[in-house]
NULUM-954359 format. One record per residue (C-alpha): x, y, z. Coordinates in steps of 0.5 Angstrom, whole numbers, padded with zeros to 4 digits, always signed. Example, Ala and Ser with C-alpha at 12.3 -4.5 7.8 and 13.67 -1.06 7.14 Angstrom:
NULUM-954359
+0025-0009+0016
+0027-0002+0014
This chain:
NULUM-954359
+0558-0180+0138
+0558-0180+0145
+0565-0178+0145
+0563-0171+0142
+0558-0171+0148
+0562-0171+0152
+0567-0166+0149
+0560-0161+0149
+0558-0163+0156
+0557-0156+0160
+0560-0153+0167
+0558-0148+0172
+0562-0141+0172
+0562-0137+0177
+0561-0129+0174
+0565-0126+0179
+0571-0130+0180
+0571-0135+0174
+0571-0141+0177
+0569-0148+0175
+0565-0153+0177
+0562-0158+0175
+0556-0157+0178
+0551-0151+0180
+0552-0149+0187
+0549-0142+0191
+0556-0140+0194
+0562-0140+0190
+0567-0144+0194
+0572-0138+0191
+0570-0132+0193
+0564-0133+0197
+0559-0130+0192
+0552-0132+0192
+0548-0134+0186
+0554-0133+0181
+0555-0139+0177
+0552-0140+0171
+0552-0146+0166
+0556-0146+0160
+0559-0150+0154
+0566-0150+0153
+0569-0146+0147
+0572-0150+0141
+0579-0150+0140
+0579-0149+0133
+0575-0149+0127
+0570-0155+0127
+0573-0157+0135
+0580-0158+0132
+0586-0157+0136
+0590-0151+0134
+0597-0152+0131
+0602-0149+0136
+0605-0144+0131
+0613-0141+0131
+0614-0135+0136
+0620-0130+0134
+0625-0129+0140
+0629-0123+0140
+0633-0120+0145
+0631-0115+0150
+0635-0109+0148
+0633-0110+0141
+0624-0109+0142
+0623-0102+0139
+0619-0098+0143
+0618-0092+0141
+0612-0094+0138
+0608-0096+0144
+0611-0091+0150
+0607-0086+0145
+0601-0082+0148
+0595-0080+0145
+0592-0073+0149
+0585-0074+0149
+0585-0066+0150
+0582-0067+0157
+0588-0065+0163
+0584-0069+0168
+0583-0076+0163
+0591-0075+0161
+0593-0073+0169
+0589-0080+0170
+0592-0083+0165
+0599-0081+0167
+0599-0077+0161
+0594-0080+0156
+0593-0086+0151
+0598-0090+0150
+0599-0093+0143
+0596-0101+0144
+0594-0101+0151
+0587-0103+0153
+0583-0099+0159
+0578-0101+0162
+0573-0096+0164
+0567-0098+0170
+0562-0094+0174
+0554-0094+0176
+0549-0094+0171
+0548-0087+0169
+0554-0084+0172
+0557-0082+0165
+0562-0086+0163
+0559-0086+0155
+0559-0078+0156
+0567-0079+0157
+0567-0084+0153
+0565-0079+0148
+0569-0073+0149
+0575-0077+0149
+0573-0080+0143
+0571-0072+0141
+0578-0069+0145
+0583-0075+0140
+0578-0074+0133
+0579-0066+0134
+0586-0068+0135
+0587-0071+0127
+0586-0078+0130
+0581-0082+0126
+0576-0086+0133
+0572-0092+0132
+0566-0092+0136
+0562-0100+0137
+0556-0098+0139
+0553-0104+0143
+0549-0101+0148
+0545-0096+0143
+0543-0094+0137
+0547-0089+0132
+0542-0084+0132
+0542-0084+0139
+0551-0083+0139
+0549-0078+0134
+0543-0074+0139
+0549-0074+0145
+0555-0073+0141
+0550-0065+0138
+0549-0064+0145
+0556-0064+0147
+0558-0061+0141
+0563-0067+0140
+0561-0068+0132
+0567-0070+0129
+0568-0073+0123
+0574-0077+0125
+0569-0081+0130
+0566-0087+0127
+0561-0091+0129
+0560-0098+0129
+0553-0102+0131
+0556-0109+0131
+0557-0113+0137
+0560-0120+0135
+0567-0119+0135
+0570-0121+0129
+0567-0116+0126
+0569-0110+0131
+0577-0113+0130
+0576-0113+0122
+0574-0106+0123
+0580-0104+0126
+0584-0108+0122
+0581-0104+0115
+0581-0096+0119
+0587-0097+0124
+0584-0092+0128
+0588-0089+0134
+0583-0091+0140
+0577-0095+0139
+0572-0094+0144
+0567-0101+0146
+0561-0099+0149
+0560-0104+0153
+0564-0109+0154
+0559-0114+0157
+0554-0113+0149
+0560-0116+0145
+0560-0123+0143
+0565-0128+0140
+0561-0134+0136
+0566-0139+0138
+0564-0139+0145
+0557-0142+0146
+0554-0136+0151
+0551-0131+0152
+0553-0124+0151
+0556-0122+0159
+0557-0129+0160
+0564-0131+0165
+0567-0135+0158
+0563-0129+0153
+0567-0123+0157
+0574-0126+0157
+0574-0129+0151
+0572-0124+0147
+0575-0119+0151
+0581-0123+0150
+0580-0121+0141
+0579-0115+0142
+0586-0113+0146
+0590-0118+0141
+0587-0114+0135
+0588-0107+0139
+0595-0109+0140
+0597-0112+0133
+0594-0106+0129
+0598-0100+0135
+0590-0099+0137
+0588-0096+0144
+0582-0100+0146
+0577-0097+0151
+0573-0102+0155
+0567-0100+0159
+0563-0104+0164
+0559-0105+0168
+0558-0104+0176
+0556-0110+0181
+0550-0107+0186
+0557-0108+0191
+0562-0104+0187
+0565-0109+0184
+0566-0109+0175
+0561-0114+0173
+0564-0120+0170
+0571-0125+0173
+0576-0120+0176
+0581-0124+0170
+0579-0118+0166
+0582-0113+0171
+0589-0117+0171
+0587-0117+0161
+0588-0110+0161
+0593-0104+0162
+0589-0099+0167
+0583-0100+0170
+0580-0093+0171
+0573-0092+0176
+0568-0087+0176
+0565-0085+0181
+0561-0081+0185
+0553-0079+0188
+0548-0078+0182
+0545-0073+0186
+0551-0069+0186
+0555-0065+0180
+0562-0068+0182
+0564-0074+0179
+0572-0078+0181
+0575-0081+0175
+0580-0086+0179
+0586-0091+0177
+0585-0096+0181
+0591-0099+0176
+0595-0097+0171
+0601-0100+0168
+0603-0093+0164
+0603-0089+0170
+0601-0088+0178
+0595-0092+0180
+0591-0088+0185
+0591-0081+0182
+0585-0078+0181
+0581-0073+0176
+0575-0069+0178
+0569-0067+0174
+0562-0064+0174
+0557-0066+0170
+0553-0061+0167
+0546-0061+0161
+0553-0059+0156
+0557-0066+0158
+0563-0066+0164
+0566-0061+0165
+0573-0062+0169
+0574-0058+0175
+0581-0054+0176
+0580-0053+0183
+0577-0058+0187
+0580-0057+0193
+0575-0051+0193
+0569-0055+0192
+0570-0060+0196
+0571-0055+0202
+0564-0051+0201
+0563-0045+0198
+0563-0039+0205
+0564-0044+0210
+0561-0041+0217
+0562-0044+0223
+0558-0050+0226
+0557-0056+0230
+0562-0062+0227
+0564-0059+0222
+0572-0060+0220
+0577-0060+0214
+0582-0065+0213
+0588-0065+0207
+0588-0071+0204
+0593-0074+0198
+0589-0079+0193
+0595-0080+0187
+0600-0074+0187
+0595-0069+0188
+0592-0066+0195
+0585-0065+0196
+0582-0062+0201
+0575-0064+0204
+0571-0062+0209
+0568-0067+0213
+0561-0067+0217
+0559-0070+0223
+0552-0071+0227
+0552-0074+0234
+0545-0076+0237
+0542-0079+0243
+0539-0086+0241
+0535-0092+0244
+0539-0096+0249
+0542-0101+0245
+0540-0100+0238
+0546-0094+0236
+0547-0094+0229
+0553-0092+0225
+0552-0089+0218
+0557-0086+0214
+0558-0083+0206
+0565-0082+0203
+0568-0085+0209
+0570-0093+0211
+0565-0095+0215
+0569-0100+0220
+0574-0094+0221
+0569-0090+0224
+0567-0095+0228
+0574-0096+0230
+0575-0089+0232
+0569-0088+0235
+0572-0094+0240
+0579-0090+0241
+0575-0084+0243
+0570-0087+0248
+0576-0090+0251
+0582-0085+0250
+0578-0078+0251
+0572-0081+0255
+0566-0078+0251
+0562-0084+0251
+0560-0086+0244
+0557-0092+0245
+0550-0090+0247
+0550-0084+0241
+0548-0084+0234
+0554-0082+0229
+0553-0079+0222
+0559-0077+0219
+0559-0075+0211
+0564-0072+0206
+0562-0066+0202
+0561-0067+0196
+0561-0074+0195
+0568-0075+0195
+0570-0083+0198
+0576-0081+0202
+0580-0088+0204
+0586-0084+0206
+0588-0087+0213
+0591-0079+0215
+0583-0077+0216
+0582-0079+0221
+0584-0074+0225
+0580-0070+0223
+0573-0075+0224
+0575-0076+0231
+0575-0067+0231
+0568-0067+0228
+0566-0072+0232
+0568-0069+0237
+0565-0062+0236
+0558-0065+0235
+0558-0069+0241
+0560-0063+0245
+0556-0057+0240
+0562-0053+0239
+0565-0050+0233
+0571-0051+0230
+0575-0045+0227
+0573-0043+0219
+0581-0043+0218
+0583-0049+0222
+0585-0056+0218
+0586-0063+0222
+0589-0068+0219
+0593-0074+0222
+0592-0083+0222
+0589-0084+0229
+0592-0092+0233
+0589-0097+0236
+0592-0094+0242
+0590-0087+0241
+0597-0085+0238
+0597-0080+0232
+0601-0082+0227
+0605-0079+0221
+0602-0078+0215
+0605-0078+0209
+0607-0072+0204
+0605-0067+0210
+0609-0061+0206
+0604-0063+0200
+0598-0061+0204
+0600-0056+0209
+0602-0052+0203
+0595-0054+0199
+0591-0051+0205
+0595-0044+0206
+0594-0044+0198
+0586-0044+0201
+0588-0038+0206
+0588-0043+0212
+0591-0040+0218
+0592-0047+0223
+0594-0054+0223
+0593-0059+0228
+0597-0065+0225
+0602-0071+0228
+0608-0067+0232
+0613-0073+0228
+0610-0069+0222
+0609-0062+0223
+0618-0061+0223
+0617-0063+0215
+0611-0060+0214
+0616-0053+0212
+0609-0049+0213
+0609-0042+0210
+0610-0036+0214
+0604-0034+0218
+0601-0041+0219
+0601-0045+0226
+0603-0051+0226
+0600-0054+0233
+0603-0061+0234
+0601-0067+0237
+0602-0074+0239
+0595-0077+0242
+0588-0076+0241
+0587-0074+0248
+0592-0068+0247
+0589-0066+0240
+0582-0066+0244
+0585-0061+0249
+0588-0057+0243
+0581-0056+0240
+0578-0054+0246
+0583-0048+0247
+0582-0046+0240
């Protein structure tokens, strides 16, 4: 009897990082986080706690696995969920989808689910998070009512994992990731041991039966997908949606995917009718008839394979001696502050003792070092209060010492910004010999902050 006590004694996991301890301790020693370990009970090893016999495995040669079956893509009828993808669902693999709360990852969920029913694919839909009827409701609104879509209202795994095995669906869609649960772990649903286990179910389910699964889940007030970071490394892509509530355009990211390049991006715009994909996103993060201010700059920028223009906004204002803040929205918040630094010592605008603001229209999140360039610029333009030129894009990584560094794939943004009817270009002068700029745009060169500041106050 003690023997079994022993068996079932509890431990503490920490919900981020997974790590274990036989004690509950307000810091995981892991990976920094506060009041993140929570108890739980070890999982059986089998039916009634006995030990599962290890069973046969079939080795093949390499050169003899056929994957045909599993390079095989699932268009979802959506040209910005197949570029993120890399060209679709693939047959078998597992994504994982986060976001804030309310930022509409069950309305894409939905119209994938819809884009693959239409397409002659049967859906399984698990609805842990909501009632059918409720599926029902969103599904009129979006006009996605396809009778291909099925909908599960079960949350323990076993049974979404028979569901599967009956209707063999092309995808099926978990809604969320963090309502399922598996009997053989003692927790609750969301738990460190809940997540990975039955997360575990479902994809060897999805694979044997050649099902794409889609996992959503949760977001940390940091931004981080709730539960232990294993479960990014369980899945083939993980895939973020972003984006401010208060704006229309959401950003679908692949921060990793094993099927295609991690990086790339698809641009939405939510409307009362569902997402709508935006074709020309460029156009929408530069702002429609852009007039001449004060700290107003755009800069091309590359997020996957696409180039993206950007219009970056900065506000420069006096403050109280030593209390200057430095707040910024779509840009890296250290990097600003880094540049501010660059600009008081190598172009002696004195920085320090000023308010800096800086923003990126339309909500975008820009972690392109080849921005930088244009920060400084519309630093700069505010702390002066000069506009810059309507036609004119700044782009260009800034050093330490105040260099202006290549940036990659120069061609692919100079062409994007004359595709836009942009006329001058002020980008690093290692870069502006392989930019091929098309006839009748200026390139103006430069190799230090001091130089493209000279540069801006003659145009």
């Amino acid at each position: 009897m003690a023997k079994s006590a022993a068996a079932k004694k509890s431990f503490y996991s920490c919900q981020q990082c997974g790590h274990r301890s036989a004690g509950w301790l307000g810091r995981c020693p892991s990976c920094d986080a506060w009041n993140s370990f929570v108890e739980e009970t070890p999982e059986a090893s089998g039916p009634a706690g006995r030990p599962v016999a290890a069973a046969r495995a079939d080795v093949v040669a390499l050169t003899d696995v056929d994957a045909s079956r599993e390079s095989r893509r699932i268009g979802t009828s959506s040209a910005e969920l197949d570029r993120v993808l890399g060209g679709g669902l693939v047959a078998g693999s597992a994504v994982l989808l986060g976001g804030d709360p309310g930022i509409g990852k069950s309305t894409l969920a939905l119209q994938l689910a819809g884009g693959v029913a239409r397409g002659g694919r049967p859906v399984v839909y698990v609805a842990g998070e909501e009632a059918p009827a409720q599926i029902r409701l969103r599904a009129e609104r979006l006009d996605m009512e396809e009778p291909g879509i099925l909908v599960v209202p079960a949350t323990d795994t076993p049974t979404v994992a028979r569901t599967i095995k009956e209707h063999q669906p092309a995808v099926a869609i978990v809604d969320s990731v963090q309502t399922v649960y598996t009997p053989r772990v003692e927790s609750a649903p969301g738990s460190v041991a809940q997540l990975r286990e039955s997360s575990a179910e479902l994809v060897t389910a999805a694979r044997e039966h050649n099902t794409a699964v889609v996992l959503i889940g949760h977001v940390t007030k940091e931004g981080y997908l709730a539960g232990p970071r294993v479960l990014e490394h369980m899945v083939d892509t993980v895939l973020y949606f972003e984006g401010d509530k208060n704006h229309v355009f959401r950003i679908l990211r692949a921060v990793k995917n094993r099927f295609g390049p991690a990086g790339e991006i698809g641009v939405f715009e939510m409307l009362a009718g569902g997402l709508r994909e935006v074709d020309n996103p460029s156009e929408a993060f530069t702002g429609a008839g852009r007039k001449q201010s004060p700290g107003s700059v755009v800069t091309a920028c590359m997020e996957g394979s696409r180039p993206l223009l950007v219009e970056v906004q900065a506000l420069v204002a006096p403050s109280n001696p030593g209390s200057a803040r430095r707040t910024t929205l779509g840009v890296d918040h250290g990097r600003v502050a880094m540049l501010a630094a660059v600009m008081e010592k190598r172009m002696g605008l004195t920085m320090i003792s000023h308010d800096l603001f800086v923003n990126t229209v339309g909500g975008v999140r820009i972690d392109d070092p080849g921005v930088d360039l244009a920060v400084v610029a519309s630093l700069a333009s505010s702390y002066v209060d000069r506009a810059l030129p309507t036609d004119l894009i700044v782009l260009g990584e800034v050093a330490l010492t105040g260099e202006v560094r290549p940036v990659s794939q120069a061609r692919t943004r100079v062409k994007e910004a004359a595709r836009l009817g942009f006329a001058r270009v002020i980008m690093p002068r290692a870069s502006a010999a392989q930019a091929a700029a098309p006839k009748g745009m200026e390139v103006l060169g430069v190799e230090s902050v001091d130089e493209a500041w000279e540069v801006l106050r003659g145009l």
